[in-house]
BALOBA-1460 file (C-alpha; in Angstrom, 3 decimals):
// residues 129
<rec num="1" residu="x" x="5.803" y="13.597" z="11.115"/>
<rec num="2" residu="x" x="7.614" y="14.788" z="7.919"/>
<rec num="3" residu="x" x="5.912" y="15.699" z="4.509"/>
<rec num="4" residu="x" x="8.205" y="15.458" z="1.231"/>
<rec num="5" residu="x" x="7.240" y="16.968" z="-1.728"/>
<rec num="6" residu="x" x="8.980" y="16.625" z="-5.077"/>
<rec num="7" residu="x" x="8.789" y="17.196" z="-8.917"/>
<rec num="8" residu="x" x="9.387" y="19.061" z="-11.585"/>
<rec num="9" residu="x" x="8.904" y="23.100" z="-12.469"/>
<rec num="10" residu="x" x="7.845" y="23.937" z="-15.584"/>
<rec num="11" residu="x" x="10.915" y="24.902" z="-16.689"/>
<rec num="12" residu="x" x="12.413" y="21.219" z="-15.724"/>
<rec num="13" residu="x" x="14.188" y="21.564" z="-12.637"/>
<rec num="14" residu="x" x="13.767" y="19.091" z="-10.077"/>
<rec num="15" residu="x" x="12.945" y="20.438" z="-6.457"/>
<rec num="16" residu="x" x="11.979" y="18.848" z="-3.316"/>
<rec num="17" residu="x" x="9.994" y="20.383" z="-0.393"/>
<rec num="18" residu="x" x="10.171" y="19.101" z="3.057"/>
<rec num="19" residu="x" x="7.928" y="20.113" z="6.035"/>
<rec num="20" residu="x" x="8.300" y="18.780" z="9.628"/>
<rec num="21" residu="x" x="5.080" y="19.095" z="11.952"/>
<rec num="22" residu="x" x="4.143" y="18.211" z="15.176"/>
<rec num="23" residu="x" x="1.149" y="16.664" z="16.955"/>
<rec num="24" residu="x" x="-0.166" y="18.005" z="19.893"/>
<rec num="25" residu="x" x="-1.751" y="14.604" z="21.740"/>
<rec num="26" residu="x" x="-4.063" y="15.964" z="24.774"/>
<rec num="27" residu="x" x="-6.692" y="13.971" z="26.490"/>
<rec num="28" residu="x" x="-10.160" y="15.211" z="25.023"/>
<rec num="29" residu="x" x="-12.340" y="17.797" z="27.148"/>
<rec num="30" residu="x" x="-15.088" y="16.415" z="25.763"/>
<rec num="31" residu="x" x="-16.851" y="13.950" z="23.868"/>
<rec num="32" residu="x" x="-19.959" y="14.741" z="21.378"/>
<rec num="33" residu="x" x="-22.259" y="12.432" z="20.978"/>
<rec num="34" residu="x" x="-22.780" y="13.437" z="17.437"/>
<rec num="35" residu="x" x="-26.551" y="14.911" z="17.517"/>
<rec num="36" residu="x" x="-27.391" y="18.441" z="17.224"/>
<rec num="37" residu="x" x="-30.882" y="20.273" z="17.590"/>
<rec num="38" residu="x" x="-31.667" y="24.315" z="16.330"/>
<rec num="39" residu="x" x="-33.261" y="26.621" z="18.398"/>
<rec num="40" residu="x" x="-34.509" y="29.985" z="16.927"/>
<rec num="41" residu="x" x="-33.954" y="32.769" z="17.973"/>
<rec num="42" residu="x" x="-36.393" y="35.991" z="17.008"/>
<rec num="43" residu="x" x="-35.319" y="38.697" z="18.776"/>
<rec num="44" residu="x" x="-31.552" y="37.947" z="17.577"/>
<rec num="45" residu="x" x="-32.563" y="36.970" z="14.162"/>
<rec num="46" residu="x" x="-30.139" y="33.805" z="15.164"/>
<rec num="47" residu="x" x="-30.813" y="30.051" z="14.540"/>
<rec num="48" residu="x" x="-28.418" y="28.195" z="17.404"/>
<rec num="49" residu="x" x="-26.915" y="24.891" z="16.686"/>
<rec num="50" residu="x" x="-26.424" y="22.752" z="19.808"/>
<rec num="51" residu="x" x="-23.840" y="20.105" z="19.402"/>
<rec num="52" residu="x" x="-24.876" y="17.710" z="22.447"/>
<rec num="53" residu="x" x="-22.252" y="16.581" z="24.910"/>
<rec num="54" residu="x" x="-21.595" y="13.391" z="25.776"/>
<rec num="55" residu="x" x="-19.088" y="13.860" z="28.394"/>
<rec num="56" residu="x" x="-16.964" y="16.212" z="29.628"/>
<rec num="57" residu="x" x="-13.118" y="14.628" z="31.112"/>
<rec num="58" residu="x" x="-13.681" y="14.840" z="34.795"/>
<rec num="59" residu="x" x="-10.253" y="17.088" z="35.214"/>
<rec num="60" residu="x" x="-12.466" y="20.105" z="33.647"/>
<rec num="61" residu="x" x="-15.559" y="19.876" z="35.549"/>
<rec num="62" residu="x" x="-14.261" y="21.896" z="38.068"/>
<rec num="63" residu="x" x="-12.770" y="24.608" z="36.328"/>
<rec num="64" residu="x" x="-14.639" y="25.966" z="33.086"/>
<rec num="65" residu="x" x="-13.003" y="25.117" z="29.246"/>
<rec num="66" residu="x" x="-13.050" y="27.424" z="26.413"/>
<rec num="67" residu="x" x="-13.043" y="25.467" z="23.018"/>
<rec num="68" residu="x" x="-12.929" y="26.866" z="19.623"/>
<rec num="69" residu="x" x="-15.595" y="24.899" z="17.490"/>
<rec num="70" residu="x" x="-16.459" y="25.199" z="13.717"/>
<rec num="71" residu="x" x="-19.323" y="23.804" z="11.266"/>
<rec num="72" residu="x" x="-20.406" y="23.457" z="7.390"/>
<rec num="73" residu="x" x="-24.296" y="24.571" z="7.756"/>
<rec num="74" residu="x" x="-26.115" y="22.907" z="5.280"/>
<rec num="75" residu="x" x="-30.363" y="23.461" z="3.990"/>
<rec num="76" residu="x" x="-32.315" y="22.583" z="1.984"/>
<rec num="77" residu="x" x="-33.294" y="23.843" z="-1.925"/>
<rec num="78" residu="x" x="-36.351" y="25.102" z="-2.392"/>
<rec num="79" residu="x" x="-37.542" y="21.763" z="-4.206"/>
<rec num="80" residu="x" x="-36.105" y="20.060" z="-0.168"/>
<rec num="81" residu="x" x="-34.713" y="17.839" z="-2.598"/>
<rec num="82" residu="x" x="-30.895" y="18.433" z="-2.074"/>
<rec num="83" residu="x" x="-28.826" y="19.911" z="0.271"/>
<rec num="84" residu="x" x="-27.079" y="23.165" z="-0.488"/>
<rec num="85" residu="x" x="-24.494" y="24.914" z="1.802"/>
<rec num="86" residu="x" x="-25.370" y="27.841" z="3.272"/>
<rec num="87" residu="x" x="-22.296" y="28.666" z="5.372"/>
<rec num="88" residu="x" x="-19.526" y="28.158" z="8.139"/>
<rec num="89" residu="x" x="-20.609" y="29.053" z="11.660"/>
<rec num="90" residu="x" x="-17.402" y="29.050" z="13.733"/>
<rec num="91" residu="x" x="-17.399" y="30.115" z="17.867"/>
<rec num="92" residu="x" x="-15.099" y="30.362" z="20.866"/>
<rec num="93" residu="x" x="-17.386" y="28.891" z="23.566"/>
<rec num="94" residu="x" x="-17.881" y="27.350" z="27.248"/>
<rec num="95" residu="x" x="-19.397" y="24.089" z="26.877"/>
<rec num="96" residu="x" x="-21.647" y="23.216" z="29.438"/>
<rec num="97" residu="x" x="-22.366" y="19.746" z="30.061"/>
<rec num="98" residu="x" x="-25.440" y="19.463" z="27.600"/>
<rec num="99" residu="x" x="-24.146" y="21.321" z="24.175"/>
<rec num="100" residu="x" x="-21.473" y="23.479" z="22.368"/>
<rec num="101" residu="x" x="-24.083" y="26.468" z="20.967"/>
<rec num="102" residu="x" x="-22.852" y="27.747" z="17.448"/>
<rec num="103" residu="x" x="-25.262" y="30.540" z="16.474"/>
<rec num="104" residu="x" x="-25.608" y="31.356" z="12.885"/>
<rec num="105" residu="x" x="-27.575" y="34.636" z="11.509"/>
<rec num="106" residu="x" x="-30.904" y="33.978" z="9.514"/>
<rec num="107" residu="x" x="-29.523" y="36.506" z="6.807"/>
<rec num="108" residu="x" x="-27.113" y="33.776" z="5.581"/>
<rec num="109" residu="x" x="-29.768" y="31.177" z="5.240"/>
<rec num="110" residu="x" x="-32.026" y="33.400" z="3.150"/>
<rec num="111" residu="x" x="-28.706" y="34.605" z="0.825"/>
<rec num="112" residu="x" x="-28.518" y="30.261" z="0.317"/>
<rec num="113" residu="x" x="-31.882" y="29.943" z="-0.361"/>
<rec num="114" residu="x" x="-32.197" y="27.330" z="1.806"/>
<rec num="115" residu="x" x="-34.999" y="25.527" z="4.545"/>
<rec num="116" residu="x" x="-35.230" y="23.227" z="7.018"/>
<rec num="117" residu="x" x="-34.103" y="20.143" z="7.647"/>
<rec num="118" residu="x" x="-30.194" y="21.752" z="8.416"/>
<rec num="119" residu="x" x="-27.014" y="19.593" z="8.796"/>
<rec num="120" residu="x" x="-23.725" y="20.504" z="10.277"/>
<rec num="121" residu="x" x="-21.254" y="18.980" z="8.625"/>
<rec num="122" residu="x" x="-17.622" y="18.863" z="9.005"/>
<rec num="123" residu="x" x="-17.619" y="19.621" z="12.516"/>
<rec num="124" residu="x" x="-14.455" y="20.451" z="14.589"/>
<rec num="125" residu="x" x="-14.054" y="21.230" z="18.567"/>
<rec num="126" residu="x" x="-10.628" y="22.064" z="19.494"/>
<rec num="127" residu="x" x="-8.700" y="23.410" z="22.543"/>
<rec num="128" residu="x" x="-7.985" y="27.276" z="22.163"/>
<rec num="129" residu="x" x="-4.783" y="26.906" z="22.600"/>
């Protein structure tokens, strides 16, 4: 696809900007099913988000996949009347066939100021490449 841009500078010359891009299309390596859980981690000071599977495209099972995958974290204010945002977690990962695992350190949730409940918003799974 093609973006054009055009206007005027502030000094009243007309420009234009075009950029062409390409789309990669690619069969997904997996599906979420778009529910997470948290585990906690104490010795690691590390609060893991699991992103649950729903399926992974039969072509991979065989041979493992490596997908980059990024979140918004979001907690709670102290009041646990609104959420806040506390940070981006972002990991290159092996799914297995129950969850993509995004760990996030307990140091960022404490600089928010924020509590449980936690939402990931925003979330993206790609291929590496």
């Amino acid at each position: 696809y093609e973006v054009v841009l055009s206007g005027t500078t502030p000094a009243g010359y007309p420009f234009e900007r075009s950029s062409a891009n390409v789309l990669q299309v690619a069969v997904p390596e997996l599906t979420l099913t778009g529910i997470a859980s948290q585990n906690y981690k104490p010795t690691e000071n590390v609060v893991n988000f699991n992103i649950h599977v729903d399926e992974l495209n039969p072509a991979t099972e065989d041979e493992p996949i490596t997908v980059v995958a990024f979140a918004e974290v979001w907690g709670t204010d102290a009041k646990g009347l609104n959420y806040i945002p506390i940070g981006w977690v972002q990991a290159m990962v092996d799914p297995d066939a129950e969850s993509v695992q995004l760990p996030l350190h307990e140091n960022w949730i404490h600089m928010a100021g924020a509590s449980l409940p936690f939402q990931l918003r925003n979330v993206r799974v790609s291929n590496k490449d």
